[in-house]
C-alpha positions in Angstrom: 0.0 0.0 0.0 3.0 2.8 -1.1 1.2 5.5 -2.4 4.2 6.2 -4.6 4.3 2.2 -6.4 0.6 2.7 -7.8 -1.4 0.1 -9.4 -0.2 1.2 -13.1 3.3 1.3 -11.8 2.9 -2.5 -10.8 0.8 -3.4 -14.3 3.9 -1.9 -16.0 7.2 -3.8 -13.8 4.8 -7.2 -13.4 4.2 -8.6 -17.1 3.9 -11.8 -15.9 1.4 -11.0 -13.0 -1.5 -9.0 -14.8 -4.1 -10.0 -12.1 -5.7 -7.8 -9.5 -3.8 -8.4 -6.1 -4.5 -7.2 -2.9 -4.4 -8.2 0.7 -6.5 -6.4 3.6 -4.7 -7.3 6.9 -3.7 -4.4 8.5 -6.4 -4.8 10.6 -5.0 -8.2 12.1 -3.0 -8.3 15.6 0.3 -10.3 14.6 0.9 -11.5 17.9 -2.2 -13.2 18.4 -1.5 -17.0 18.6 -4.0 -19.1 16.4 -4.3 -22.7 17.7 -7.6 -23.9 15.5 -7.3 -24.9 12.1 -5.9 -22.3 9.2 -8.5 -22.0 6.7 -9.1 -21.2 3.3 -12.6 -19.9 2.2 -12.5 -19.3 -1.3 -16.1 -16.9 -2.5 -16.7 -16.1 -6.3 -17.6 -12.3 -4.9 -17.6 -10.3 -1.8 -21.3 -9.2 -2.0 -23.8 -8.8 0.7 -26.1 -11.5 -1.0 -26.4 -15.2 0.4 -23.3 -17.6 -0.3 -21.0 -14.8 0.4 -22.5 -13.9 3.6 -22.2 -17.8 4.8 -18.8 -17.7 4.4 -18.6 -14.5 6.4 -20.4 -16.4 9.2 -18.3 -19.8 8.6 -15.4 -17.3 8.8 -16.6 -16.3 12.1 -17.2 -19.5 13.7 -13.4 -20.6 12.0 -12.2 -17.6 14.3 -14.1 -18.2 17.9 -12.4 -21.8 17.8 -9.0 -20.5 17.4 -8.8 -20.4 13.7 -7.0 -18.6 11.5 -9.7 -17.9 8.6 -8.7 -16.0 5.0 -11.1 -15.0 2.7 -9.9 -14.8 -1.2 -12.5 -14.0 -3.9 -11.8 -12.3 -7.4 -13.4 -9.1 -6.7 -13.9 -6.7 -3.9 -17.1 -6.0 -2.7 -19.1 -4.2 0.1 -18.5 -7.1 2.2 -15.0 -7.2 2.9 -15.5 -3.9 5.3 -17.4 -6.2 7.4 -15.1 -9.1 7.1 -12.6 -6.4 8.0 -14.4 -5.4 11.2 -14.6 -9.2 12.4 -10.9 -9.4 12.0 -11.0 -11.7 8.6 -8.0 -11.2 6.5 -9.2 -10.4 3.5 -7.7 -11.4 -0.1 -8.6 -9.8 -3.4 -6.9 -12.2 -6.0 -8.1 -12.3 -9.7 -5.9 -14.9 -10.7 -8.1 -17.7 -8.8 -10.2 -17.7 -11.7 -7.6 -18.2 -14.6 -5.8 -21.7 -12.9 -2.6 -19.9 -12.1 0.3 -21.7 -10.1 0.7 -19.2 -7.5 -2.4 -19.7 -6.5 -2.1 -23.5 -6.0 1.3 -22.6 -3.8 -0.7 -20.1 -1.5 -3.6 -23.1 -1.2 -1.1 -25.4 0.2 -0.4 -23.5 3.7 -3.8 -24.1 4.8 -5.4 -27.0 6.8 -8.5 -27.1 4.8 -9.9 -24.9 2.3 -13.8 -24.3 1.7 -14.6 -23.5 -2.0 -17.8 -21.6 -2.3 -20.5 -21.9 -4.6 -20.8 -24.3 -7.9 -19.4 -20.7 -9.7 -15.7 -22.0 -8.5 -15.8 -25.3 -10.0 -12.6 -24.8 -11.7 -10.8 -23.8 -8.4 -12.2 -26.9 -6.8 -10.6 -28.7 -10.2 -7.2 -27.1 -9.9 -6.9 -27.2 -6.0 -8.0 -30.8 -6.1 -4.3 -31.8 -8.2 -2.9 -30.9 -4.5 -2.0 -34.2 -2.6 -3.4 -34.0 0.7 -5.0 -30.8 1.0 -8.6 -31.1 2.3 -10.7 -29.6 0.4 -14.8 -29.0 1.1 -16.9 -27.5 -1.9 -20.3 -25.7 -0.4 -23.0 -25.8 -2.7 -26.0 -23.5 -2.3 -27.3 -24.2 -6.1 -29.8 -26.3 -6.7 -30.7 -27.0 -10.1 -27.6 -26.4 -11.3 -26.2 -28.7 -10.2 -27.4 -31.1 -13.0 -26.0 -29.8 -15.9 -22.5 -30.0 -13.8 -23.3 -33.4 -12.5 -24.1 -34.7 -16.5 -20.9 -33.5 -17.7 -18.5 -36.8 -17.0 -15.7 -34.3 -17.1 -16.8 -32.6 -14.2 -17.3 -35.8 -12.2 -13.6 -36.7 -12.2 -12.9 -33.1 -11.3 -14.7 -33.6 -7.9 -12.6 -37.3 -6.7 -11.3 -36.5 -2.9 -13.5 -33.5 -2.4 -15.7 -33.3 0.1 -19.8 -32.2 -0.9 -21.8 -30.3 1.5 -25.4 -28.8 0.0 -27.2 -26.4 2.2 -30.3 -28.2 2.1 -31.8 -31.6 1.2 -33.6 -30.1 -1.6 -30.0 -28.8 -2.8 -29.1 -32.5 -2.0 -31.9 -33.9 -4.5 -30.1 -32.7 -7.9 -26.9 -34.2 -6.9 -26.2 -37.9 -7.9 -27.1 -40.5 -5.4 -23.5 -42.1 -6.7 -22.0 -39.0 -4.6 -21.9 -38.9 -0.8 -22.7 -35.8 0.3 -23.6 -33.6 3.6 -26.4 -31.5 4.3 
């Protein structure tokens, strides 16, 4: 955050790192000791609709059982002041959309990562190449979910990752071949 190496200035020295980049953790008290779990919560947008504002409360719970929780999603959006103000870092990485490695090096410090949202399928598909990293994709869809499940493609994307639908009606459109939580 030097106001004298602007955004342009960055564009122009990293060619090979075009991607929007930014990390909100001033906020955050280094000296505090995290003894939970280090987790990943990966959103498609920081929004104040629904499936965002889970993984704010996920994020949350993550924290009051000694957690360290980070939140990464494409975009910024209204709802990283609030993440702020619960003491979430805060991650604004385009390049989570477009497969790249440096991405899939960050992934690996973290206990578990939770993938938001059938919208992230192809995170869940490049973080799921990572030996040993758990990895649980939320699904709040419904309907959509068929058209993903019918793709055989997709099916081998999802082999080690963990399901979890927000409801048993979210539940219903995904294979019975599949285990997954409600």
């Amino acid at each position: 955050s030097d106001d004298y190496f602007t955004d342009s200035m960055k564009r122009v020295l990293y060619t090979d790192f075009q991607f929007k980049y930014k990390i909100f953790a001033s906020h955050i008290n280094p000296s505090v000791n995290y003894t939970g779990k280090d987790v990943l919560f990966i959103s498609h947008e920081l929004t104040l609709t629904g499936a965002p504002r889970m993984l704010y409360y996920a994020a949350q719970a993550v924290k009051a059982h000694g957690g360290f929780p980070v939140i990464v999603a494409p975009e910024d959006g209204p709802l990283r002041a609030e993440l702020e103000m619960a003491g979430i870092v805060v991650i604004v990485d385009s390049s989570i959309d477009q497969n790249h490695f440096l991405f899939q090096g960050f992934a690996r410090n973290f206990d578990v990562v939770v993938v938001n949202t059938i919208a992230q399928s192809q995170v869940v598909e490049q973080l799921s190449e990572i030996d040993g990293l758990r990895i649980i994709w939320w699904l709040h869809e419904s309907k959509a979910f068929k058209d993903f499940f019918d793709n055989i493609s997709n099916r081998k994307k999802i082999n080690g990752v963990q399901l979890v639908c927000v409801s048993d009606y979210a539940r219903s459109f995904v294979p019975l071949s599949y285990q997954v939580h409600v």
